[in-house]
N, C-alpha and C positions, 0 to 999 in steps of 0.2 A: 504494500500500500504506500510505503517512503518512496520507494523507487517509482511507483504510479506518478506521484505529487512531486517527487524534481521534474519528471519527463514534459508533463500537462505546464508546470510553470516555464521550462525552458522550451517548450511550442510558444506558448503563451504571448512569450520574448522575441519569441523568430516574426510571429505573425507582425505585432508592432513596428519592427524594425522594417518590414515588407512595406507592411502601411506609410510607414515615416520617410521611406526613398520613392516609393510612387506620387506620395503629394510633392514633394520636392521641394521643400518650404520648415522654414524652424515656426512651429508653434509655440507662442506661451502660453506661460501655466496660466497667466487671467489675459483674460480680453485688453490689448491696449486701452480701452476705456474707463478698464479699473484704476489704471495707472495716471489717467489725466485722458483730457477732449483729444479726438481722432481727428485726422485731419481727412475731410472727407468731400465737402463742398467747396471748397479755395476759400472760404470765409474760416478767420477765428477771432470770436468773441472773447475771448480770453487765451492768455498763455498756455502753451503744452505745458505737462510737467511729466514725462515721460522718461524712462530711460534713455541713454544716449547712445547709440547705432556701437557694439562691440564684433566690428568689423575689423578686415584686412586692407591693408592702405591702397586705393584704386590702384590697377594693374595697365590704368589707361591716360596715366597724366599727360603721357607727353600728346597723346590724342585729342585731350579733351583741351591743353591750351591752344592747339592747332585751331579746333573747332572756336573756341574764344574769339581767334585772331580772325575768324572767318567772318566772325557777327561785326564785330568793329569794323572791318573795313568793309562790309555791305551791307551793313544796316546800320549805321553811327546813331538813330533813333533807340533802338533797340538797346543798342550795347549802354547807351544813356541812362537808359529806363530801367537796366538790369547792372549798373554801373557799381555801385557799392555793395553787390554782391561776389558781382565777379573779382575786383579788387583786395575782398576778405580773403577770398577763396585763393586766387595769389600768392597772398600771404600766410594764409595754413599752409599751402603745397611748402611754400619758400622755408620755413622754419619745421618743415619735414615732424608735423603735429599727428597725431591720430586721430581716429574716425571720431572716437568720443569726444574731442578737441576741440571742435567748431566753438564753442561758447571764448574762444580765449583769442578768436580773430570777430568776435562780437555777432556769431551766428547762431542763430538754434536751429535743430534736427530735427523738423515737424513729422513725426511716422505715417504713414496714408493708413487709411483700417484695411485696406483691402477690401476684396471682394463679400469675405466671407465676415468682414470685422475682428478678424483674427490676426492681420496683418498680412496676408497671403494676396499679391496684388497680379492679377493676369498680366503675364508676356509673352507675348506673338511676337516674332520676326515679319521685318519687308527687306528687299532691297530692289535693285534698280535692271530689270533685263535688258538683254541684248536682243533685238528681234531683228528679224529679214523683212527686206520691204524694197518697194521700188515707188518709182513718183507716178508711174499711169499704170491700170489695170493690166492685167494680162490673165491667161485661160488660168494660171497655177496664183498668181498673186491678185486676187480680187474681194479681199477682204480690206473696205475702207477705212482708215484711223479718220477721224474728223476734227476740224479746229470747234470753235464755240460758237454759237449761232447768236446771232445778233437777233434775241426773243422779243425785243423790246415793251420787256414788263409779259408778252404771256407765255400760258403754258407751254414747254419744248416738250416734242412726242416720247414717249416712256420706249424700252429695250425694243420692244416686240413693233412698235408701228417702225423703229428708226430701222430695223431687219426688214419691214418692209417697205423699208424704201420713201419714208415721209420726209428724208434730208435729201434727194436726189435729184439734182439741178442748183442746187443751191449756191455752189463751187466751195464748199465745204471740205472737200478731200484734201489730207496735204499728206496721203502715202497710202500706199496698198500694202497690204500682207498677204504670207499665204496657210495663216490658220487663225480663222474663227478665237480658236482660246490661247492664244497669244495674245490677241489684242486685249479677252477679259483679262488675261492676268497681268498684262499691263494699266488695265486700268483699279484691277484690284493695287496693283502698287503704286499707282498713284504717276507714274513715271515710268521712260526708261530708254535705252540707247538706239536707233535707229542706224543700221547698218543696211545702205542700199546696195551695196556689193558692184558700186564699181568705182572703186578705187580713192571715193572720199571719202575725208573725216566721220565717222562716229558720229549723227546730228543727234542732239538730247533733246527730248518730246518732252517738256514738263506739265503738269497738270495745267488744262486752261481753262476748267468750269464743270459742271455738271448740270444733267436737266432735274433734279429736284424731286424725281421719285425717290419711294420708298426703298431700300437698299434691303435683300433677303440674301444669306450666305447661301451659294450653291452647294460649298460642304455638308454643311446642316442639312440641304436636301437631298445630298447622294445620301448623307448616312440615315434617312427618314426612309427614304425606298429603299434602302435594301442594297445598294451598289456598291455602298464601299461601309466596310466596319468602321465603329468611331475611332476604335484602337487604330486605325490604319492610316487614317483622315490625315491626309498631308498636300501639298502643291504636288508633287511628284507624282501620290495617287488620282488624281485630279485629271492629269495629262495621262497616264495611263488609259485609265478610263476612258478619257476623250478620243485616244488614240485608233480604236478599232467602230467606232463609231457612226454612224451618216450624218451630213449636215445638218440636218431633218431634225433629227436625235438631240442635235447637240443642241440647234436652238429653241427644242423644246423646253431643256433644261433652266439654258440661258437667260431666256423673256420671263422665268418665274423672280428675277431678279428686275426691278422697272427699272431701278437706278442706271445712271451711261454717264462714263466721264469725256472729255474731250479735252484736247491735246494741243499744245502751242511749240512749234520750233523753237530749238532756240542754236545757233550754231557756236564753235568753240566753246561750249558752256558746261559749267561743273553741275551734277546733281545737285538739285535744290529742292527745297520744300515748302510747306506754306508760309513761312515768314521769307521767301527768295533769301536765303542764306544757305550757300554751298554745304549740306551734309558732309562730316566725316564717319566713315564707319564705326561702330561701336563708340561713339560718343555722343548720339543724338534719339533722341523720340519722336515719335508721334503721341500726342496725348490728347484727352480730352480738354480742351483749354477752356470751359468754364473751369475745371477745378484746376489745375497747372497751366497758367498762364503761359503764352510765347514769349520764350526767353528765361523761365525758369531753369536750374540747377535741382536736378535730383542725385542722391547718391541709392544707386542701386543692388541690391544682393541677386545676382544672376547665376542659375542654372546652368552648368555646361554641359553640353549635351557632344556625343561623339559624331563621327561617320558616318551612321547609322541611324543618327537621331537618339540615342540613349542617354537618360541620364543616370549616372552610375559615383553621385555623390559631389561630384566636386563644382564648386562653387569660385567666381569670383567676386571681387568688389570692381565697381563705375562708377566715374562719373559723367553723367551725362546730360546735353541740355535739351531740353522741349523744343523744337524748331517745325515741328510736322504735323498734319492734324490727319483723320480720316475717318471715311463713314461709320466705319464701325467700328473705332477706338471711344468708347463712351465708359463714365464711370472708373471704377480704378482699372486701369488698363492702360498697360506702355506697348508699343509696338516701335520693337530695336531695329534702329534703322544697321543692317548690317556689310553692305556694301554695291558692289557690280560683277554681273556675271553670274555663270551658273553655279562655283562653288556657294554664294553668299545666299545664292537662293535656292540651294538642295538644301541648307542649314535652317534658312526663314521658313520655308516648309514644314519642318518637323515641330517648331517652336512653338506650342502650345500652354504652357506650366506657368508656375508661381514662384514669383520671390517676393522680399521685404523691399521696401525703397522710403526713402527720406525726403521732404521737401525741403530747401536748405533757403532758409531765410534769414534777416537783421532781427 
C-alpha cells in the first residue's frame, strides 16, 4: 500500500509537470490582482504594487536600440511622445541594471493580467513574405493584389463580391500572382516582398487600407470542419491544405472571411508597420493599441519554440516596442513581428502560446 502511495504521488508529479510545459507560461500562486491593479485596459487609476518582473536580462538589446534608432529618425513625433521612456531605458541598458531594476532609472513594470488574468498573455508570430508576381495578368499569374479604393465615405465590396469581380475596371491592380492564398496570407501579414522575377529590386507592398468587414480566422474554420486538427493549426498547415485543392474550394473557404486588405508600393523600402517605422525583427509588436499605445516598450517573457515548432522549456527575455496593429491582435495579445522570408514564417506559423510581459512606464 506505501509502495501504491509513492507511485500514485510520483504520477501525480509527472502529470503537473506535462500540464506546466504544454501551457508554456509561469503561473502564480495568487492572481496578479491579489498582488495590486492589473494592467488591463491602458488606463490606471492608481499605482501597481506588484512584484517586479524576476527575469533574464533581454537577449535582444543591441536589436531593440536598433529599433529605437528607427523611430527617431522616422517618426521624430513618436520618439517625442515616447521620449522619457526611451531615455530611462538607455540608461538601465547603460549601467547594465536588472529586470527588477527599472524603479532606479525612474520606471515601473506595469504586468498585463493576461488572457486568463493569471498573467498568461497570447503570442502569435507575423512576418513579412516573399511572393511571385508580375505587373499584367497572365494564364498562370492572374490573381490581382489591389491598391485602396478611393470609397469616398461608402461601403467597399466584402471578400466574396471583390472575387467576383466588383473592383474590375477600376485600374486598381498594381501586381498579379499566381496563388489565390499567397495573397491571403499576405494580407493576413499585413505586408510583404514583391518579387517580379525579372531582374528588379525586391518592391515592399505595405499595408494600404482595408474594406471594413468583419475579419473570421480561416484557421478556426478548417479546424470547425474537420480539415485540419487544432493540435496541427499552423500557416504551413494552411498551405498544405490549400495545396491539393480547386479554386472553387479554396474560395469557398476564403469569402467566409469578408474582411480584404489592400496594398500600397513602396520601392527601396524597409518593412514597416502601422506607425510607418521600419520593423526590426524580434524587437517589435503588433498590439492592440487601445491598451498598449504606439510607441510603447514592453518587456517580454517568450517561449522558444524549435524547428518543429516545439516548445521544450526554454525561455527568453525582450525587449520590444509596439509599432504594428492588426485585425485580430485585440485584448492581451502580442503578435512578434519576426522577420523576412520563409525561415521567419515557418517559425510565425507555429507561434500560438503564452508568456508574461511588462508594460514599462514613468
Amino acid at each position: 500500500m506505501k509502495e501504491n502511495s509513492h507511485y500514485y504521488r510520483f504520477y501525480f508529479l509527472c502529470v503537473l509537470l506535462v500540464l506546466s510545459l504544454l501551457i508554456g507560461s509561469q503561473y502564480n500562486s495568487n492572481k496578479p490582482i491579489n498582488q495590486g491593479q492589473q494592467y488591463k485596459d491602458g488606463k490606471l487609476s492608481l499605482p501597481l504594487n506588484i512584484n517586479h518582473p524576476q527575469l533574464s536580462i533581454p537577449v535582444n538589446i543591441s536589436d531593440y536600440i536598433i529599433q529605437i534608432e528607427k523611430i527617431k529618425s522616422s517618426s521624430p513625433s513618436l520618439y517625442r511622445k515616447n521620449e522619457q521612456v526611451y531615455k530611462a531605458i538607455d540608461e538601465w541598458i547603460n549601467h547594465s541594471l536588472r529586470t527588477d531594476e527599472f524603479y532606479k532609472v525612474g520606471l515601473n513594470s506595469y504586468e498585463m493580467a493576461g488572457q486568463d488574468e493569471y498573467g498568461n498573455v497570447h503570442l502569435t508570430g507575423y512576418y513579412t513574405p516573399i511572393i511571385k508576381a508580375r505587373h499584367q495578368p497572365t494564364a498562370e499569374f492572374k490573381y490581382p493584389i489591389y491598391k485602396m479604393p478611393d470609397n469616398s465615405g461608402e461601403q467597399l465590396p466584402n471578400r466574396e463580391q471583390i472575387y467576383d469581380g466588383a473592383l474590375a475596371g477600376k485600374d486598381l491592380e498594381i501586381a498579379y500572382s499566381n496563388s489565390l492564398m499567397d495573397n491571403f496570407i499576405m494580407e493576413v501579414q499585413g505586408s510583404a516582398y514583391v518579387d517580379f522575377e525579372d531582374g528588379s529590386p525586391l518592391v515592399f507592398f505595405c499595408y494600404g487600407g482595408k474594406n471594413n468587414h468583419g475579419y473570421s480566422s480561416i484557421g478556426r474554420l478548417l479546424v470547425e470542419q474537420g480539415e485540419i486538427a487544432k493540435e496541427n493549426m499552423s500557416i504551413q498547415s494552411i498551405k498544405a491544405w490549400a495545396e491539393n485543392k480547386h479554386e472553387k474550394q479554396l474560395k469557398d473557404l476564403l469569402i467566409q472571411n469578408h474582411s480584404f486588405v489592400f496594398f500600397k508600393p513602396q520601392y527601396n523600402a524597409e518593412v514597416t508597420g502601422a506607425a510607418e517605422v521600419p520593423l526590426i525583427a524580434n524587437a517589435s509588436v503588433a498590439s492592440d493599441k487601445s491598451i498598449i499605445p504606439i510607441g510603447s516598450v514592453v518587456l517580454v517573457d517568450v517561449p522558444l519554440l524549435d524547428e518543429n515548432g516545439q516548445y521544450r522549456g526554454r525561455r527568453e527575455t525582450r525587449l520590444m516596442v509596439a509599432l504594428d496593429v492588426g485585425g485580430a491582435i485585440k485584448g492581451q495579445h502580442f503578435d512578434l513581428y519576426l522577420g523576412i522570408g520563409d525561415k521567419p514564417g515557418k517559425l510565425a506559423g507555429y507561434y500560438n502560446h503564452y508568456g508574461r510581459a511588462w508594460v514599462l512606464k514613468p
